[in-house]
mmCIF file of the C-alpha atoms, coordinates in Angstrom:
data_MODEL
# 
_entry.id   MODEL 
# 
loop_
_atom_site.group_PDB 
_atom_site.id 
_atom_site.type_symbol 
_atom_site.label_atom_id 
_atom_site.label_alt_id 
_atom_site.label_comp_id 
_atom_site.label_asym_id 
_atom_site.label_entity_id 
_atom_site.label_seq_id 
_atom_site.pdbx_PDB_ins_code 
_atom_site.Cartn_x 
_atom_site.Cartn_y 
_atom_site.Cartn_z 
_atom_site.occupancy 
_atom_site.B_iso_or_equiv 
_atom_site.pdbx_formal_charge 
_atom_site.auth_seq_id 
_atom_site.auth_comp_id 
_atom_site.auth_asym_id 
_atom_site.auth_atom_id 
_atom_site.pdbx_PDB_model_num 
ATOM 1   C CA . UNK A 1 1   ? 10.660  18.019  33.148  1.00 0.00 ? 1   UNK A CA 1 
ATOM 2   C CA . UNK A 1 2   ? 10.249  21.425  34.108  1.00 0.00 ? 2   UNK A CA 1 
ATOM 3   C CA . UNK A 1 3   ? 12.679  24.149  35.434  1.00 0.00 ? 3   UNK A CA 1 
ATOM 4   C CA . UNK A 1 4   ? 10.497  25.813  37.805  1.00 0.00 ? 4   UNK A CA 1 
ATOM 5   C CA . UNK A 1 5   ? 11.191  24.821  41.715  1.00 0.00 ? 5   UNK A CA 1 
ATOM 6   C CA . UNK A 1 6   ? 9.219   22.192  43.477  1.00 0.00 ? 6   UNK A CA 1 
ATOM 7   C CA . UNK A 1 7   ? 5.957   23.235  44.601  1.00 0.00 ? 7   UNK A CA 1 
ATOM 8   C CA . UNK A 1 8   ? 5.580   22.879  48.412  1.00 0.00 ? 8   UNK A CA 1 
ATOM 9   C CA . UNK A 1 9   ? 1.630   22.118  48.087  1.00 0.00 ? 9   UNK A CA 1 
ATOM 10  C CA . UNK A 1 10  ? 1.041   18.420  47.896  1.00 0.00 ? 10  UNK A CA 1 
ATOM 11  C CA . UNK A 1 11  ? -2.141  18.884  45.452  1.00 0.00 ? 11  UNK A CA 1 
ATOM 12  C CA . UNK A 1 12  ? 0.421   20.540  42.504  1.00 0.00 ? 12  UNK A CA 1 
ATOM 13  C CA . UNK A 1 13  ? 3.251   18.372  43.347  1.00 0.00 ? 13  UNK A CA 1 
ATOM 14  C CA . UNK A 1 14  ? 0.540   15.025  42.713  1.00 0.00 ? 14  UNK A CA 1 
ATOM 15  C CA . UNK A 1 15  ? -0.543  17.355  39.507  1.00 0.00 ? 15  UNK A CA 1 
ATOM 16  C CA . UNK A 1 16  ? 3.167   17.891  38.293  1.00 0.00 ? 16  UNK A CA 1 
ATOM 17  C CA . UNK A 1 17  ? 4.166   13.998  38.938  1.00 0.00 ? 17  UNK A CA 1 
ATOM 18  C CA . UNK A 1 18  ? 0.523   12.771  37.324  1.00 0.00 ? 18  UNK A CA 1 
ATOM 19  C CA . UNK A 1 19  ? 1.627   15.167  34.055  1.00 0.00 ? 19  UNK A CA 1 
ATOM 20  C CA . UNK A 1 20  ? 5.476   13.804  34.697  1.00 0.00 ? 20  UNK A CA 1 
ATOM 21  C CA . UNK A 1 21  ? 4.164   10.174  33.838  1.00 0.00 ? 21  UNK A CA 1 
ATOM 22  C CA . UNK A 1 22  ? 1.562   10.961  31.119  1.00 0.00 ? 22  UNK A CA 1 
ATOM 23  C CA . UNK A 1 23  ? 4.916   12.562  29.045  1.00 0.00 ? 23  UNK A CA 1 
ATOM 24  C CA . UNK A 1 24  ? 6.764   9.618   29.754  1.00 0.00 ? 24  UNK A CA 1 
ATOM 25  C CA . UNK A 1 25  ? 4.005   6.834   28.810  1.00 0.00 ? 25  UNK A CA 1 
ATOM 26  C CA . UNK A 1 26  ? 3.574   8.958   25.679  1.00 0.00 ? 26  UNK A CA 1 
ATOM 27  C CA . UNK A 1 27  ? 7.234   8.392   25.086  1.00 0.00 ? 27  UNK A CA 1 
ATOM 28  C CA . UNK A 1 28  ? 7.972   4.702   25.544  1.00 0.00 ? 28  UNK A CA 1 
ATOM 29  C CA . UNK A 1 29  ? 5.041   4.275   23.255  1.00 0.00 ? 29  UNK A CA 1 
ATOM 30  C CA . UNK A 1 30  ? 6.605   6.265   20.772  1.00 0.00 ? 30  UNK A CA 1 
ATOM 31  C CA . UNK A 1 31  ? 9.604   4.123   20.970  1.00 0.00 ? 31  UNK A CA 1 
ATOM 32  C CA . UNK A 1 32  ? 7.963   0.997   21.005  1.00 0.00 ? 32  UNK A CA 1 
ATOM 33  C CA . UNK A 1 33  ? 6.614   1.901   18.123  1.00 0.00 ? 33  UNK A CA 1 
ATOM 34  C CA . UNK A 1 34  ? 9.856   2.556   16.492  1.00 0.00 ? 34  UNK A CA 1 
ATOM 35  C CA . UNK A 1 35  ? 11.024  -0.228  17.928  1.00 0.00 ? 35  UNK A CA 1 
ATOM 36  C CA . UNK A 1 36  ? 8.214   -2.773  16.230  1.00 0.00 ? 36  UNK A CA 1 
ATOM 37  C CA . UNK A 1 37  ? 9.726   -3.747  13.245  1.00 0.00 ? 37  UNK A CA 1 
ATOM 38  C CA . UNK A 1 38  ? 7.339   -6.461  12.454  1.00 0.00 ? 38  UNK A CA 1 
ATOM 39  C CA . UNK A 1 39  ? 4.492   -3.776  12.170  1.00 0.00 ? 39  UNK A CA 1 
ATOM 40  C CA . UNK A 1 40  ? 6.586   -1.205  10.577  1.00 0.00 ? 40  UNK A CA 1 
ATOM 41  C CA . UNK A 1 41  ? 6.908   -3.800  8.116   1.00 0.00 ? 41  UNK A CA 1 
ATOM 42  C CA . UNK A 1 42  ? 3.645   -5.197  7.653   1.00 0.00 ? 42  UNK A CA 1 
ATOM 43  C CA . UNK A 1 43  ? 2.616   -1.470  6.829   1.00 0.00 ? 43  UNK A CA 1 
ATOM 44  C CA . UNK A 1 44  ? 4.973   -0.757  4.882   1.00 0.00 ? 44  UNK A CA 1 
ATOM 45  C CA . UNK A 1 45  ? 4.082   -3.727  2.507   1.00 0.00 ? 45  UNK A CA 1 
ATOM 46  C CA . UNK A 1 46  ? 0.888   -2.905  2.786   1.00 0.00 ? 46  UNK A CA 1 
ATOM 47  C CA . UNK A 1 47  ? 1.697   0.687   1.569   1.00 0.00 ? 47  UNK A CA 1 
ATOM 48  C CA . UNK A 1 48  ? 3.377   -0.539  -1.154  1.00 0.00 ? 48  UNK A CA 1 
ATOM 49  C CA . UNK A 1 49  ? 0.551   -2.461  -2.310  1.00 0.00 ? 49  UNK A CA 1 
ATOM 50  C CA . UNK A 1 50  ? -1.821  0.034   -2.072  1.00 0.00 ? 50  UNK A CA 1 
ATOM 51  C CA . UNK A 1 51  ? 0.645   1.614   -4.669  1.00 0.00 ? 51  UNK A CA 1 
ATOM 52  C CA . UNK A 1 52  ? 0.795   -1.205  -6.609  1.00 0.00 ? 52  UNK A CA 1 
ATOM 53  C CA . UNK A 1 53  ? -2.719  -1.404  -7.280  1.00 0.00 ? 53  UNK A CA 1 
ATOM 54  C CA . UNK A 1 54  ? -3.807  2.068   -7.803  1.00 0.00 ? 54  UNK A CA 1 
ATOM 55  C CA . UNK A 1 55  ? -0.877  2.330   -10.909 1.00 0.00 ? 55  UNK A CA 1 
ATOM 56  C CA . UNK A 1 56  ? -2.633  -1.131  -11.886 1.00 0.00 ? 56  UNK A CA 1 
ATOM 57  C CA . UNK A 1 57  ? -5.890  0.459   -11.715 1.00 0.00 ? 57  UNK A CA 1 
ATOM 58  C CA . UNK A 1 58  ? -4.660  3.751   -13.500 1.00 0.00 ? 58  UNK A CA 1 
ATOM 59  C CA . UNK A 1 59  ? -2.928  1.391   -15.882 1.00 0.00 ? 59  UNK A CA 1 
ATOM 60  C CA . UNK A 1 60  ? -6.550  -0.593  -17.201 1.00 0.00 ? 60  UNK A CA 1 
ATOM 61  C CA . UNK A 1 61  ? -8.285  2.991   -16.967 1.00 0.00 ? 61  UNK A CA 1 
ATOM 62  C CA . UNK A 1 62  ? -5.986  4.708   -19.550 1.00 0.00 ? 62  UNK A CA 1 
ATOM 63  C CA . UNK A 1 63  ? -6.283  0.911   -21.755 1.00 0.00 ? 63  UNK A CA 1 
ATOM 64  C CA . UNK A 1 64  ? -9.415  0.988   -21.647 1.00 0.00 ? 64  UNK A CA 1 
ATOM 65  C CA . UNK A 1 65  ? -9.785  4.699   -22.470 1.00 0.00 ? 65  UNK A CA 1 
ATOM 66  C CA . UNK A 1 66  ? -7.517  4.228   -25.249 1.00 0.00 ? 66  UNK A CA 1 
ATOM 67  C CA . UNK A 1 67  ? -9.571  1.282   -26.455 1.00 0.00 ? 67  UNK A CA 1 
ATOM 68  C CA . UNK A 1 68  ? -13.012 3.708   -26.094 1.00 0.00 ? 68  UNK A CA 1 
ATOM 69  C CA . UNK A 1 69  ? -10.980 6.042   -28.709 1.00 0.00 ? 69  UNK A CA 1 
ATOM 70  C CA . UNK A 1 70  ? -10.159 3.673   -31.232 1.00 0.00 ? 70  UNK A CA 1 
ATOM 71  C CA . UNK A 1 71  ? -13.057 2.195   -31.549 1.00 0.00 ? 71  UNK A CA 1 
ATOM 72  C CA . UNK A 1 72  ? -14.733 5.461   -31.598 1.00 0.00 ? 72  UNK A CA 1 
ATOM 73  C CA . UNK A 1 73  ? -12.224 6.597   -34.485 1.00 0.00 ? 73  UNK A CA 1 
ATOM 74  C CA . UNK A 1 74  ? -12.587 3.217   -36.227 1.00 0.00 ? 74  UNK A CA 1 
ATOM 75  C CA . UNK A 1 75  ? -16.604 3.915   -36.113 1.00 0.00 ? 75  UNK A CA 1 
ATOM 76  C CA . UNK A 1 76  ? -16.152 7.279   -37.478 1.00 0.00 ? 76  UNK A CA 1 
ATOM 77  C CA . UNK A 1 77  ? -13.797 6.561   -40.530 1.00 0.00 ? 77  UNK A CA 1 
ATOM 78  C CA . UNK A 1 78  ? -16.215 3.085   -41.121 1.00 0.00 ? 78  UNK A CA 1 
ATOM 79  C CA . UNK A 1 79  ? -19.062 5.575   -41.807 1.00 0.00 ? 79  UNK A CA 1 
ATOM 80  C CA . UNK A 1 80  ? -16.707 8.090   -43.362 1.00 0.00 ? 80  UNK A CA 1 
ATOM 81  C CA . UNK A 1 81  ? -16.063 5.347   -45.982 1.00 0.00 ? 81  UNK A CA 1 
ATOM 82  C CA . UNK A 1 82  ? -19.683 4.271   -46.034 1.00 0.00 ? 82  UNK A CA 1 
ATOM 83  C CA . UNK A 1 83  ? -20.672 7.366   -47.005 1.00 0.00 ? 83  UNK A CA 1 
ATOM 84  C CA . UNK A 1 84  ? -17.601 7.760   -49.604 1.00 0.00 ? 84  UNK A CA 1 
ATOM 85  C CA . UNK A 1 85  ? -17.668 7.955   -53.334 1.00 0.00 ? 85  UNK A CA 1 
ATOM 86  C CA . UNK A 1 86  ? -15.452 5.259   -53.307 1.00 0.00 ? 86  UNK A CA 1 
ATOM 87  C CA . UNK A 1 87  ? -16.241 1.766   -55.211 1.00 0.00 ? 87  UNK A CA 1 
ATOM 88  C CA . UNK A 1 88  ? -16.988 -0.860  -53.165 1.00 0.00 ? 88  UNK A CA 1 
ATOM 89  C CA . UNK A 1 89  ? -14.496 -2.719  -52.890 1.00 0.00 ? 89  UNK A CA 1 
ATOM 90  C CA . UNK A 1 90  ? -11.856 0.068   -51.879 1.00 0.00 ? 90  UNK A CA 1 
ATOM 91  C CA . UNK A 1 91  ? -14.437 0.909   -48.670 1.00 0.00 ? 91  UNK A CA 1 
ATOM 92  C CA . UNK A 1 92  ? -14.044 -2.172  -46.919 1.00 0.00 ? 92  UNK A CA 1 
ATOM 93  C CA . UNK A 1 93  ? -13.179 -1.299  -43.221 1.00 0.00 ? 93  UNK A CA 1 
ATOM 94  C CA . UNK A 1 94  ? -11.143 -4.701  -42.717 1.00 0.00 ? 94  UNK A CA 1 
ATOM 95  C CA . UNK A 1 95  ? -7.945  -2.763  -42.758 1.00 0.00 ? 95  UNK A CA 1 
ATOM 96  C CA . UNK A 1 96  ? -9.723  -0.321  -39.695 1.00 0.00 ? 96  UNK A CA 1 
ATOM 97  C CA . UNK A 1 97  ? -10.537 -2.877  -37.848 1.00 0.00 ? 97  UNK A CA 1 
ATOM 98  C CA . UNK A 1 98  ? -7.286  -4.997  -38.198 1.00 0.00 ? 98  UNK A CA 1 
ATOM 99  C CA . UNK A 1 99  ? -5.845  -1.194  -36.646 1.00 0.00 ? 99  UNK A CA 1 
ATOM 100 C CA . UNK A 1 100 ? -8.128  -1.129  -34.006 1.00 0.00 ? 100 UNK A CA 1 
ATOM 101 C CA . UNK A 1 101 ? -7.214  -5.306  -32.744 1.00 0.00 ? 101 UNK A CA 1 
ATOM 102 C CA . UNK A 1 102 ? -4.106  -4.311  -33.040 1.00 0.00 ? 102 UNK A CA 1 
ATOM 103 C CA . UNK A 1 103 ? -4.248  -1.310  -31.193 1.00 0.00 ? 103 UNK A CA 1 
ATOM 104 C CA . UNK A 1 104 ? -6.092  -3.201  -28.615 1.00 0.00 ? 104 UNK A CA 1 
ATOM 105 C CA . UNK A 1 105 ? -3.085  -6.179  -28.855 1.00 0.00 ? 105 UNK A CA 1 
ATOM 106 C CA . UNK A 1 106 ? -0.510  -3.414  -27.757 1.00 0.00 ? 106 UNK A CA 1 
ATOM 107 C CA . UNK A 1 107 ? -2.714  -2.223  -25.436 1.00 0.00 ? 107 UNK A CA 1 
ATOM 108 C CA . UNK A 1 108 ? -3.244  -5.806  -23.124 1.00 0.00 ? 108 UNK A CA 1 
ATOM 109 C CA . UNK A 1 109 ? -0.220  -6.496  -23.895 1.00 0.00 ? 109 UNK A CA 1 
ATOM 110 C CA . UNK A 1 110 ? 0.886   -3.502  -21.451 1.00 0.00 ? 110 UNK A CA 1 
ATOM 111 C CA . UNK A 1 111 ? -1.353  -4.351  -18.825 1.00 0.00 ? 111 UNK A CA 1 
ATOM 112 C CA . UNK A 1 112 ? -0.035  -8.129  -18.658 1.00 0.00 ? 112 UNK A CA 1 
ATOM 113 C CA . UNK A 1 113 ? 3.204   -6.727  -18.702 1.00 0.00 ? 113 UNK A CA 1 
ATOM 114 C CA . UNK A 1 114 ? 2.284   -4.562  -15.421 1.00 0.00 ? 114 UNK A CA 1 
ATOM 115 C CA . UNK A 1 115 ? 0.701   -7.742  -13.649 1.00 0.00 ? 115 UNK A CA 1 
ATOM 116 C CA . UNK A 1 116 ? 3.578   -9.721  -14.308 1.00 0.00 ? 116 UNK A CA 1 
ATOM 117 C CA . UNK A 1 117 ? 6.168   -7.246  -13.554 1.00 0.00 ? 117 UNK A CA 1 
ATOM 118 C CA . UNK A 1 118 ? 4.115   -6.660  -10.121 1.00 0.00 ? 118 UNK A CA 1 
ATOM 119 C CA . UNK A 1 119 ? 4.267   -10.439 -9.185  1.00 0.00 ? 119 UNK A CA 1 
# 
């Protein structure tokens, strides 16, 4: 409401009371939104699993990231070893690529771990 003294003129006294009720319609909205807990609710869930799934998403981006690097080092010390001096049998990559599943183990592992934790 305003401090200034009532205008005499009909036309800005209609203007002031129009303004009057669009302040107070945008208040009781205001509070009925407050007052909605259903909705605030629903929302707020619904924030949370937005959340949720972007660290899940995050989550299988850095696994699989990890897994891209591992396999790419595995690949590199394979042909390392290929192109060794070493006898044969001491250039077998089994041992590699036993790292590389395992690495890959630890690595779903985590992600399950995030799914289940999020349930």
């Amino acid at each position: 409401m305003s401090d200034s003294p009532t205008p005499t003129d009909p036309q800005q006294l209609r203007a002031e009371i129009e303004q009057t009720r669009a302040e107070l319609g945008e208040t009781v909205q205001e509070l009925a939104a407050k007052a909605d807990v259903k909705t605030r609710a629903k929302q707020a869930l619904g924030d949370a699993g937005g959340k949720a799934r972007q660290k899940l998403s995050d989550a299988k981006d850095q696994a699989a990231q990890a897994v891209g690097t591992v396999a790419e080092k595995a690949s590199t010390a394979k042909q390392q070893l290929a192109d060794s001096d070493l006898p044969a049998p001491m250039r077998r990559p089994l041992p590699l690529a036993a790292i590389a599943a395992a690495a890959a183990a630890v690595i779903v592992t985590v992600i399950v771990g995030l799914r289940r934790r999020r349930s």
